[in-house]
C-alpha positions as CSV (number, residue, x, y, z in Angstrom):
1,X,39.8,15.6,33.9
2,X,41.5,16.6,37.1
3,X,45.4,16.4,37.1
4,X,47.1,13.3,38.0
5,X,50.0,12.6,39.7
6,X,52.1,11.6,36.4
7,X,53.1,8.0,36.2
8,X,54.9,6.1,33.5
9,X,52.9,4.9,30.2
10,X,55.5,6.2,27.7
11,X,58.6,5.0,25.9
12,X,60.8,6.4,28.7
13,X,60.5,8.1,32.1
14,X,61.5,11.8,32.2
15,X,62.8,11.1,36.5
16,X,63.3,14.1,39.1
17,X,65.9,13.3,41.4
18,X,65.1,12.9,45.4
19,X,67.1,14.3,48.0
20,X,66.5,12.4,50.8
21,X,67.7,13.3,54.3
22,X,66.8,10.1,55.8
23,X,70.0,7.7,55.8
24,X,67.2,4.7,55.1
25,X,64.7,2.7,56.8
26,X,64.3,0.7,59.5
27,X,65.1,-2.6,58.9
28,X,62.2,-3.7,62.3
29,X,58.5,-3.9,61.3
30,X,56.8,-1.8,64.2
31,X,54.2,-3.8,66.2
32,X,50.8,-3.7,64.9
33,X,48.6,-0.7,65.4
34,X,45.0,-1.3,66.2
35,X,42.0,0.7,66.6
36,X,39.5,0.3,69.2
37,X,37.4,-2.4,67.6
38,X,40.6,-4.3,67.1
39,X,41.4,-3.6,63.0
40,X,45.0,-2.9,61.9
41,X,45.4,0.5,61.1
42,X,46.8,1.2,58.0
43,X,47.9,4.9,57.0
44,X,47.7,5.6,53.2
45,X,49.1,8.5,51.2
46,X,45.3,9.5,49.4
47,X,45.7,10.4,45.9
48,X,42.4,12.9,45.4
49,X,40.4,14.3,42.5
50,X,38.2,17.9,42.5
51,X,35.2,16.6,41.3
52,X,35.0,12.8,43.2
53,X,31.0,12.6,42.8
54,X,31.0,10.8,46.5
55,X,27.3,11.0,47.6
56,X,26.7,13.8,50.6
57,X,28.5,12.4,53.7
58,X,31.1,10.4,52.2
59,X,34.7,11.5,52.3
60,X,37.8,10.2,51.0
61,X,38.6,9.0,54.7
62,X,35.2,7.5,55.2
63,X,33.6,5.9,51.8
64,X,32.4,2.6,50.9
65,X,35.6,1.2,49.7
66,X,37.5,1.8,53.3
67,X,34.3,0.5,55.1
68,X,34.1,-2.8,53.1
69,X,37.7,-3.0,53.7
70,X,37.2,-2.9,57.5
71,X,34.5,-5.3,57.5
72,X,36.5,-7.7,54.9
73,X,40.0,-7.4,55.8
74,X,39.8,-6.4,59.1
75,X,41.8,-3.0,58.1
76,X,41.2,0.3,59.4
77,X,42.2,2.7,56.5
78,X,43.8,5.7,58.0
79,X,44.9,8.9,55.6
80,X,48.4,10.2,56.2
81,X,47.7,13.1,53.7
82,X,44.8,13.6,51.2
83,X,46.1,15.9,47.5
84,X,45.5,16.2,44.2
85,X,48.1,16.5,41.4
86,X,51.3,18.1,41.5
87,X,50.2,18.5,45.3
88,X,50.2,14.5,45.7
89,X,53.6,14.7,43.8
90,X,55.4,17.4,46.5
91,X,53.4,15.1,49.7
92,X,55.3,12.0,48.3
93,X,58.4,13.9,47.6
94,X,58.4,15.3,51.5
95,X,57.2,12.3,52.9
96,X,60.4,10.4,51.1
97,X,63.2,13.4,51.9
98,X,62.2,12.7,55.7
99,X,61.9,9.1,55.5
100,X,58.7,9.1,57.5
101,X,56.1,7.2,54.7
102,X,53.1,6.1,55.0
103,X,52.2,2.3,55.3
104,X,51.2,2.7,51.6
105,X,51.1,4.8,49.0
106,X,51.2,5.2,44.9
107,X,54.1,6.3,43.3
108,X,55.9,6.2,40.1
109,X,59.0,3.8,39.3
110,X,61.6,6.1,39.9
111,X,60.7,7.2,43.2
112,X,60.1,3.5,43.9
113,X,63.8,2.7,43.2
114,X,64.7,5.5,45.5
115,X,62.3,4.4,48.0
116,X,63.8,0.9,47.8
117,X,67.6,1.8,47.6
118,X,66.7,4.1,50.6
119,X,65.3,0.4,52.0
120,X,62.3,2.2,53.3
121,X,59.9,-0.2,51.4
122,X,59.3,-4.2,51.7
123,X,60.1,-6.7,49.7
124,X,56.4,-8.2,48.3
125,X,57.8,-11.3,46.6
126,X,56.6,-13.5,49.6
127,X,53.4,-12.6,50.4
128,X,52.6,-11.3,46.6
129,X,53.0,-15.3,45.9
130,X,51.6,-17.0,48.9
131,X,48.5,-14.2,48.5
132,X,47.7,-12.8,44.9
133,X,44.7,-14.6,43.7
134,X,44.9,-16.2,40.5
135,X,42.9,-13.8,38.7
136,X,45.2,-11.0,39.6
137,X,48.4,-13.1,39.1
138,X,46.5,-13.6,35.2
139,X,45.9,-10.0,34.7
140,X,49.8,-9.3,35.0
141,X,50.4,-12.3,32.8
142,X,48.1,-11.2,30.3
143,X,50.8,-8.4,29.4
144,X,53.3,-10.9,30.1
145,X,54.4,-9.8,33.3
146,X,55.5,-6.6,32.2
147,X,54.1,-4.6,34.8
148,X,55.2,-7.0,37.5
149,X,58.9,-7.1,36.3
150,X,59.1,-3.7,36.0
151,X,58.5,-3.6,39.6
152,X,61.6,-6.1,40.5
153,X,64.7,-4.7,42.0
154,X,67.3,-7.3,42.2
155,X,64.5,-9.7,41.4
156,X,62.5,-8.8,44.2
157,X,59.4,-7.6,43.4
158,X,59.1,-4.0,45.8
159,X,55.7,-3.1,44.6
160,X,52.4,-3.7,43.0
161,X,52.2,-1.9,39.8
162,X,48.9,-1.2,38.0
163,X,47.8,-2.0,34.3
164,X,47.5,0.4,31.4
165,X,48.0,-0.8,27.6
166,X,47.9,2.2,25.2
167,X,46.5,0.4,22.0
168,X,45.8,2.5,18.8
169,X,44.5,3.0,16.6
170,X,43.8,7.3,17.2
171,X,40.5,8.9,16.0
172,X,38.6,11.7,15.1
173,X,35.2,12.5,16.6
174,X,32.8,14.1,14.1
175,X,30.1,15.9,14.9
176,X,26.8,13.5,13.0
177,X,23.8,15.8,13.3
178,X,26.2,18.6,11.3
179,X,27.5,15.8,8.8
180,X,23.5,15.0,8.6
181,X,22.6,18.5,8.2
182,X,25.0,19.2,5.2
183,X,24.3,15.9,3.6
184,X,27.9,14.4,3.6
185,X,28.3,10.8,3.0
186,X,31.5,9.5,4.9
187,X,33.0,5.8,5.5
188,X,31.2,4.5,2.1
189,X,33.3,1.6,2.6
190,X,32.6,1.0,6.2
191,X,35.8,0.1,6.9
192,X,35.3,2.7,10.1
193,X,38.2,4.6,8.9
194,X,38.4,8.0,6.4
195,X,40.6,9.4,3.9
196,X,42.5,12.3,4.7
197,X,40.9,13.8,1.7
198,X,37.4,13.3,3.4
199,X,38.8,14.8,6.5
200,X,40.1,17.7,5.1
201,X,36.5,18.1,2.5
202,X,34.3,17.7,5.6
203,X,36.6,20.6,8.2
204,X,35.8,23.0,5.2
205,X,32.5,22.2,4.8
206,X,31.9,22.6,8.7
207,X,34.0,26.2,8.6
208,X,32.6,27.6,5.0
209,X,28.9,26.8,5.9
210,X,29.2,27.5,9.5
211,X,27.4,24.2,10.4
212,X,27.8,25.0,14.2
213,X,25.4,28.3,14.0
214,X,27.7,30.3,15.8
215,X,29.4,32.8,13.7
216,X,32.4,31.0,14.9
217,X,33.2,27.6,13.6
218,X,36.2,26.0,12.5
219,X,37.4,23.5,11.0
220,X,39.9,21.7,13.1
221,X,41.9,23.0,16.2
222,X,44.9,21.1,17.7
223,X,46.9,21.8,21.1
224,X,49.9,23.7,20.3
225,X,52.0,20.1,21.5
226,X,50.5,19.0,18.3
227,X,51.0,15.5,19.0
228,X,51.1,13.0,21.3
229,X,53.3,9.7,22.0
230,X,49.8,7.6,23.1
231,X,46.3,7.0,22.4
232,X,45.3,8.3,26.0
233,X,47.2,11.6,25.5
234,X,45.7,12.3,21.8
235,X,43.0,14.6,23.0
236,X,42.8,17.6,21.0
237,X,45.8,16.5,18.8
238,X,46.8,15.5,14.8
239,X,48.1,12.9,16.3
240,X,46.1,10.3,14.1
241,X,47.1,12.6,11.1
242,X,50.5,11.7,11.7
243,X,49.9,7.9,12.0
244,X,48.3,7.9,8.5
245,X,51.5,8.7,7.1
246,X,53.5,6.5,8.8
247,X,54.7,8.6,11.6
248,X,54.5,7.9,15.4
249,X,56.1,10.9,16.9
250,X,57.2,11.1,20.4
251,X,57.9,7.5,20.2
252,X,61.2,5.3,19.9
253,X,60.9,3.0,17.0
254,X,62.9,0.5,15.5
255,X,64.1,1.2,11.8
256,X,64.9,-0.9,9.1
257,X,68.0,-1.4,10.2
258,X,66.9,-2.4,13.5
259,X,68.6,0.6,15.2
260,X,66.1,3.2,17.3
261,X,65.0,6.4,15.8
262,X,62.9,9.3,17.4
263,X,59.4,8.9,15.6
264,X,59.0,12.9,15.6
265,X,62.4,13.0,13.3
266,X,61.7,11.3,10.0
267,X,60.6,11.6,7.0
268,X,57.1,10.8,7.5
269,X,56.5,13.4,10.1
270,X,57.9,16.1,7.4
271,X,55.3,15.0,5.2
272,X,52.9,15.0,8.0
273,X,53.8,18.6,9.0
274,X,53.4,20.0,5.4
275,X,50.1,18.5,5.3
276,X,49.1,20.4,8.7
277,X,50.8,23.5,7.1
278,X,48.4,23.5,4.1
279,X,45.4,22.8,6.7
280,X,46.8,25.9,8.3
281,X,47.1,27.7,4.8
282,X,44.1,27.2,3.5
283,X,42.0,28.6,6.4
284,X,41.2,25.1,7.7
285,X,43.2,24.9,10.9
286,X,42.0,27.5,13.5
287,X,44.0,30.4,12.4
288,X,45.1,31.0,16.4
289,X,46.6,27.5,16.3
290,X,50.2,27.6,18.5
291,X,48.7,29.9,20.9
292,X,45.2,28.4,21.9
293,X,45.2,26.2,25.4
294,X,43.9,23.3,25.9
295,X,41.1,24.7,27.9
296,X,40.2,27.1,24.6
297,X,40.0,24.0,22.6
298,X,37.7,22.5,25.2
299,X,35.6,25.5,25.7
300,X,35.4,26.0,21.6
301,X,33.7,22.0,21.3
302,X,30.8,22.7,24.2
303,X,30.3,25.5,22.7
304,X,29.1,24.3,19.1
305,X,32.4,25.8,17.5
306,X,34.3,22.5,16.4
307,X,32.9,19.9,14.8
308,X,36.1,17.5,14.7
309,X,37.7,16.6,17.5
310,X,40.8,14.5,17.9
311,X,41.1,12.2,20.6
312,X,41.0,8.7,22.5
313,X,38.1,6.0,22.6
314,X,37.0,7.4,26.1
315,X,36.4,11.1,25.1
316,X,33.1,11.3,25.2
317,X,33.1,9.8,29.2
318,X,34.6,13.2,30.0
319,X,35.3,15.6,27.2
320,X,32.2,15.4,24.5
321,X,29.7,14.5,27.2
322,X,30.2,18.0,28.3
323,X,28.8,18.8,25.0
324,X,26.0,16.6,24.8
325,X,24.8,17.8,27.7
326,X,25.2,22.0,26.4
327,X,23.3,20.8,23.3
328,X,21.2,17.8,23.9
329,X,21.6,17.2,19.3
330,X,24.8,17.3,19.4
331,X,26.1,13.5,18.1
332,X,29.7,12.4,17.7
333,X,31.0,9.5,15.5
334,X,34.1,7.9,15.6
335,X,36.4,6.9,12.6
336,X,40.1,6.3,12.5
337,X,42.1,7.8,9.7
338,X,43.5,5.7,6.9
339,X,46.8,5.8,4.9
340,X,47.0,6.0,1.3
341,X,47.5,2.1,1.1
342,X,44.7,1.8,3.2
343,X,45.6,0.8,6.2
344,X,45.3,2.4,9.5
345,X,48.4,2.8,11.8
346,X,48.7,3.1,15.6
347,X,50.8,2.5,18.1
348,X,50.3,-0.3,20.9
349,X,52.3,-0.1,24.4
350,X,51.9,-1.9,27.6
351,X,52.1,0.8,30.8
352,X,52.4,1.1,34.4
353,X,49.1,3.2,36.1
354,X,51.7,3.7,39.0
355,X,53.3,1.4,41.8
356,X,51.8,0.6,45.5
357,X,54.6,0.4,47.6
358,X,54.5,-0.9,51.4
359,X,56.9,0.6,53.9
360,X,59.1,-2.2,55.4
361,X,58.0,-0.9,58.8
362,X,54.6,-1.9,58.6
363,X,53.6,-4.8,60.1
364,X,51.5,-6.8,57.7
365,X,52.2,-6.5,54.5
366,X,49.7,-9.0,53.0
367,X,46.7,-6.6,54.1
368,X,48.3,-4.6,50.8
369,X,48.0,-8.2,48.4
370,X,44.7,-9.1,50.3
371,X,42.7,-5.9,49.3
372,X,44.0,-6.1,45.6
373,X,42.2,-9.4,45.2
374,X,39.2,-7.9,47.2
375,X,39.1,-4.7,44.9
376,X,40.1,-6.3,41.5
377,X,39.2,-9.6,41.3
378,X,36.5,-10.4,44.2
379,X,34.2,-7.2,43.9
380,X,35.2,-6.7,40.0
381,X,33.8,-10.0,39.3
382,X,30.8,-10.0,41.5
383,X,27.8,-11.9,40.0
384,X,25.3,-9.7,41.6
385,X,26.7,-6.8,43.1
386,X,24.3,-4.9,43.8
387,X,23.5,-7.8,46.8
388,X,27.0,-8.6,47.8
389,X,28.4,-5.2,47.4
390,X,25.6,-2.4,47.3
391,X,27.8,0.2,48.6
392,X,29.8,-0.1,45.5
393,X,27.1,-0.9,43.6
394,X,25.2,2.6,44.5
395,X,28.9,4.4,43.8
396,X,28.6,3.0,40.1
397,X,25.1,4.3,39.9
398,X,26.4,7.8,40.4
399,X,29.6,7.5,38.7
400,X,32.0,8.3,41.6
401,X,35.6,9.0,40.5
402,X,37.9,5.4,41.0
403,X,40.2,7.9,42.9
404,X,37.8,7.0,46.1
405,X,39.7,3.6,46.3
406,X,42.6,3.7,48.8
407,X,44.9,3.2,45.7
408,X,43.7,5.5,42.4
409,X,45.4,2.6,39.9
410,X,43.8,1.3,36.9
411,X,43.9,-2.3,36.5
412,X,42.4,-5.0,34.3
413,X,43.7,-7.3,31.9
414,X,45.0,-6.4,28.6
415,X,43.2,-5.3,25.5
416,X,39.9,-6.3,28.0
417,X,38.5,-2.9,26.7
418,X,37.8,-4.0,23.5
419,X,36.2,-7.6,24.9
420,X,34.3,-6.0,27.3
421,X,33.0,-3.2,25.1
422,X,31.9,-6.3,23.1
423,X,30.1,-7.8,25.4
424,X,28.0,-5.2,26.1
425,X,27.0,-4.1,23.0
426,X,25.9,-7.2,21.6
427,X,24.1,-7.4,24.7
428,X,23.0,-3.9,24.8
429,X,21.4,-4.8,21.1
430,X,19.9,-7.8,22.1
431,X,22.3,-10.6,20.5
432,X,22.7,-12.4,24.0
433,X,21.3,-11.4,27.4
434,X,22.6,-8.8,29.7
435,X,21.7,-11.1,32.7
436,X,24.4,-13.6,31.3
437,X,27.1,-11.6,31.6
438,X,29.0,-11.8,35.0
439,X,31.2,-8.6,35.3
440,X,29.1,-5.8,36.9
441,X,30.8,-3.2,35.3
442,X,30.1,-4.7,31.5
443,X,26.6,-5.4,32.6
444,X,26.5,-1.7,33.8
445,X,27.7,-0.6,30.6
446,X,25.5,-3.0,28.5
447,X,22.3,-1.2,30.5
448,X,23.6,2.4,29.9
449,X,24.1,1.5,25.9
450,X,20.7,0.2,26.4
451,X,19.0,2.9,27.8
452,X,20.6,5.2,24.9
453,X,19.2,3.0,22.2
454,X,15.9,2.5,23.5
455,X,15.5,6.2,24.2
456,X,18.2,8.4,22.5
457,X,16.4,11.8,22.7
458,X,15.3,10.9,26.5
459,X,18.1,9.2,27.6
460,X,20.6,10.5,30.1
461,X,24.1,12.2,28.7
462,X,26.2,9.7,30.5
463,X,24.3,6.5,28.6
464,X,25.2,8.5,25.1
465,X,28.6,8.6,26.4
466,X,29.1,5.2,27.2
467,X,27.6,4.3,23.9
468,X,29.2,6.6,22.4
469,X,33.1,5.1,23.7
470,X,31.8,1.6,23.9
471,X,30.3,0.9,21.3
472,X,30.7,3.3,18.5
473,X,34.6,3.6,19.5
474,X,35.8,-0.1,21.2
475,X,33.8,-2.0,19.8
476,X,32.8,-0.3,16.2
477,X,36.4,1.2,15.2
478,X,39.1,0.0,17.6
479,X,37.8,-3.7,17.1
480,X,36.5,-3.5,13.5
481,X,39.5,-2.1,11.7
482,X,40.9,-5.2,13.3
483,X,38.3,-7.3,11.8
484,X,38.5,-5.8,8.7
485,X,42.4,-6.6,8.6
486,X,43.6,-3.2,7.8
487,X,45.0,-2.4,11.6
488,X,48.9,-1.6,10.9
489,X,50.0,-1.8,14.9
490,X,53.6,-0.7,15.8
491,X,55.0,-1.5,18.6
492,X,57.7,1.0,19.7
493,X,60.8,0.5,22.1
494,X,58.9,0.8,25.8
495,X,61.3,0.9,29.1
496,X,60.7,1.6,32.7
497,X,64.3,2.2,33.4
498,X,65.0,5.4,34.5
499,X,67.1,7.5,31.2
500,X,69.5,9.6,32.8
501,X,70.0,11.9,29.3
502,X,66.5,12.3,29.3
503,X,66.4,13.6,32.7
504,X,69.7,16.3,31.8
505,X,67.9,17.0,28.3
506,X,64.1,16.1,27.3
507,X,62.8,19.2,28.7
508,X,64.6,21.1,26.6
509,X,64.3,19.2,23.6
510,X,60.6,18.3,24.3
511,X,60.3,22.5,23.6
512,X,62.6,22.6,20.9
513,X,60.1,20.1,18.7
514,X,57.2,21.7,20.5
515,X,57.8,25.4,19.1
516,X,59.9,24.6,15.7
517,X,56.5,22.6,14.9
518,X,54.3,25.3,15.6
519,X,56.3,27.6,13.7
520,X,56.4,25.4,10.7
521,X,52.7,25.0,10.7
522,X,52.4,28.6,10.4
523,X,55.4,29.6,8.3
524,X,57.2,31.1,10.1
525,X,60.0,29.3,9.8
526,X,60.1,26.5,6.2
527,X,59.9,23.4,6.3
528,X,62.9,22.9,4.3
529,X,65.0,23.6,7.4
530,X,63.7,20.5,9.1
531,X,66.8,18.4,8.5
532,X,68.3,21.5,10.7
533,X,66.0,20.8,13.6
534,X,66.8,17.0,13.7
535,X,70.6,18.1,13.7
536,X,69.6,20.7,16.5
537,X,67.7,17.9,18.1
538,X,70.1,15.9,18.5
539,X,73.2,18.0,19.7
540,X,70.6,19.4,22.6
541,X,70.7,16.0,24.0
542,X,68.5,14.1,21.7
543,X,71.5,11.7,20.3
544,X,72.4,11.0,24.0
545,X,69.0,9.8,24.9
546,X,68.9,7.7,21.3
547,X,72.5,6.0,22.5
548,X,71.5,5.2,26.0
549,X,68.2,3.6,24.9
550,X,69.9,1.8,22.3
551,X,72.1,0.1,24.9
552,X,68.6,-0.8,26.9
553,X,66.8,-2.1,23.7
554,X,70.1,-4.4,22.4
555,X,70.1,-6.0,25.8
């Protein structure tokens, strides 16, 4: 996955001051710029991706999505500047210090306040209400306007946020031809969730027999972060390990006696680390755990070295389908982890993908409202969209990256995953027809699942995938273990205000858990000394950052 310029799904926002040289905007919309055929031009700030799949002669200044907003709208999309990552990051940051922005961009909330207190960005409260279509008015509902308030200054609403829910629970992705090969029976129950016990049984079975054929398998490998505070962060982590013992680390959760405390602090994640420890111990966890990247990890599962891999419901769209395609056998199921009671426990947050601001210069601000309902409600729900839209309809074919879209924000209604992935599954199996079903995208999907089932030796890598995070993951475990009534979901403390002790301290304690957790795993330093780190914790700033979001959360 290409970087991403980082916007806010956690429990708080780690901000970066602005300096801005410009003394604020202009409080005068200019006149409207036109092009020669008479659109309003409209500069954007283009957040980019490496690897965008456009089809030969399309850019990210000329694609489908800009043309059909021409020929809709009557907008000429223009690009201000065009990066990727922590590039897109400094262009925002420079075009903010100089006070010179485009007519619209992404950001995240904090540089939204200081774009608004700056007032170099318009007030959408008017033309959000006299324009947002209904469906897009629901989608924000749907989380209960969470998103949308977090966008309110002063109750004005100064941009238009995008959705993300993290929903749990986290999951393991075991490699089925090796389970097949060494004739191990997991999930007797079919509850789609394992013991840690069968977790731990099947890693050494993977290592000891060298099921991957290389000389090189292991058991497990996890990033040296070890954890993660979200489902779409998990990859490559013990992330559900921890949830099976009750511990949600990296989160703020409320205790029993109502009062915050830092998930990665407690008991539970103790008991969680001295289970990782004897993984580590007994020649289970990869031995160069604490100093392997990301990118080693990675590498290891294309290459037929890991056989369990950690992460979200979507990993096979760009992680394991890397895999499948290396070694066309190569299968990967899906199972959550379960506690000793068992239940399975996750953790369940609404997010922000990032906020669309407008600056207060430009002259027509509902353009900005007007291509949201064409984008996410008109084209999303096209009946047949490969008549009324074909440009966007050949772009699915070949899986271009969203980033294409003059805004790169996620947005859909929550928990739709899960209803969507149901849809086209049943209708991928042949329960009900994949001509009834309306959204392009699910019917997509149901085809690609489809294609897989009908032909899973001949079928493409990209139709495993989708059955593979539709309908083994979405629809098999994140859906059944609700089904089955064994889904613990937490729901920890979630803000979008800015916490000014996180900004002095959470680098610095983010490391301090990050390297005293390594060197637990490996003994270097004992466990018994954990009550030392929490202590450490908080006098580096952690205490602060629990007092100032306990003041938030009592409000």
């Amino acid at each position: 996955m290409g970087k991403m310029h980082k916007f806010l799904t956690g429990a708080i926002v780690l901000s970066s001051t602005l300096l801005l040289t410009a003394c604020g905007g202009s409080s005068d919309k200019k006149e409207a710029t036109k092009d020669a055929d008479g659109n309003i031009v409209m500069t954007v700030g283009q957040q980019t991706q490496p690897n965008s799949k456009l089809p030969e002669g399309d850019t990210y200044a000329n694609n489908a999505y800009r043309r059909l907003i021409k020929k809709e709208l009557g907008v000429d999309i223009q690009s201000a500047f065009e990066a990727n990552g922590d590039d897109y990051t400094r262009q925002v940051s420079l075009a903010i210090a100089s006070g010179d922005i485009p007519d619209m961009m992404v950001v995240s909330h904090d540089e939204m306040v200081e774009l608004a207190n700056n007032d170099l960005i318009a007030d959408l409260t008017d033309v959000y209400d006299k324009y947002a279509s209904d469906t897009i008015k629901d989608i924000y509902k749907s989380f209960d306007d969470v998103q949308i308030d977090s966008a309110k200054i002063d109750g004005k609403i100064m941009a238009l946020p995008g959705t993300a829910n993290d929903f749990g629970p986290n999951l393991v992705w075991i490699r089925q031809d090796w389970v097949d090969g060494l004739g191990i029976k997991l999930d007797k129950d079919g509850n789609h969730a394992i013991t840690l016990d069968e977790l731990k049984s099947t890693a050494k079975a993977f290592k000891d027999q060298d099921a991957g054929k290389t000389g090189k398998t292991q058991g497990l490998a996890f990033a040296n972060w070890l954890t993660s505070d979200s489902h779409g962060g998990s990859g490559y982590t013990a992330t559900a390990i921890f949830n099976s013992f009750g511990s949600y680390p990296k989160n703020y959760i409320e205790n029993s006696s109502g009062k915050l405390e830092y998930g990665s602090n407690t008991k539970e994640t103790k008991a969680s680390l001295s289970y990782v420890k004897e993984l580590f111990d007994e020649g289970i966890l990869d031995n160069q755990f604490g100093t392997r990247t990301y990118d080693d990890i990675n590498a290891m599962m294309i290459n037929g070295e890991l056989g369990i891999i950690p992460g979200p419901w979507h990993l096979p769209d760009w992680a394991l389908v890397q895999a499948k395609t290396a070694n066309p056998n190569a299968t990967f199921t899906p199972y959550a982890i379960e506690s000793e009671d068992g239940k399975v426990n996750g953790v369940s947050k609404p997010g922000v993908g990032g906020y669309v601001v407008v600056s207060k210069s430009f002259s027509n601000p509902e353009k900005v409202v007007e291509m949201f309902n064409l984008l996410f409600d008109k084209v999303a729900n096209s009946k047949d969209m490969e008549k009324e839209y074909p440009e966007i309809y050949a772009y699915a074919q070949q899986a271009v990256d969203g980033s294409v879209k003059p805004v790169n924000i996620e947005f859909f209604k929550n928990l739709s995953e899960i209803e969507d992935a149901v849809t086209a599954s049943e209708a991928a199996e042949g329960k009900t027809s994949i001509d009834d079903i309306s959204q392009f995208t699910v019917q997509n999907n149901a085809k690609k699942i489809k294609a897989y089932l009908d032909d899973p030796t001949g079928a493409d890598p990209t139709d495993w995938s989708v059955y593979a995070s539709r309908l083994l993951a979405v629809d098999g475990v994140m859906d059944g273990v609700r089904q089955e009534g064994i889904y613990n979901e937490v729901k920890p403390f979630t803000t979008f205000d800015t916490i000014k002790a996180s900004d002095r301290n959470g680098a610095q304690i983010s490391k301090l858990e990050e390297e005293t957790f390594i060197k637990y795993v490996t003994g270097e330093e004992s466990l018994n000394n954990f009550d030392k780190y929490v202590s450490d914790w908080n006098s580096q700033g952690g205490k602060a950052i629990l007092e100032e979001m306990q003041k938030l959360a009592d409000k």
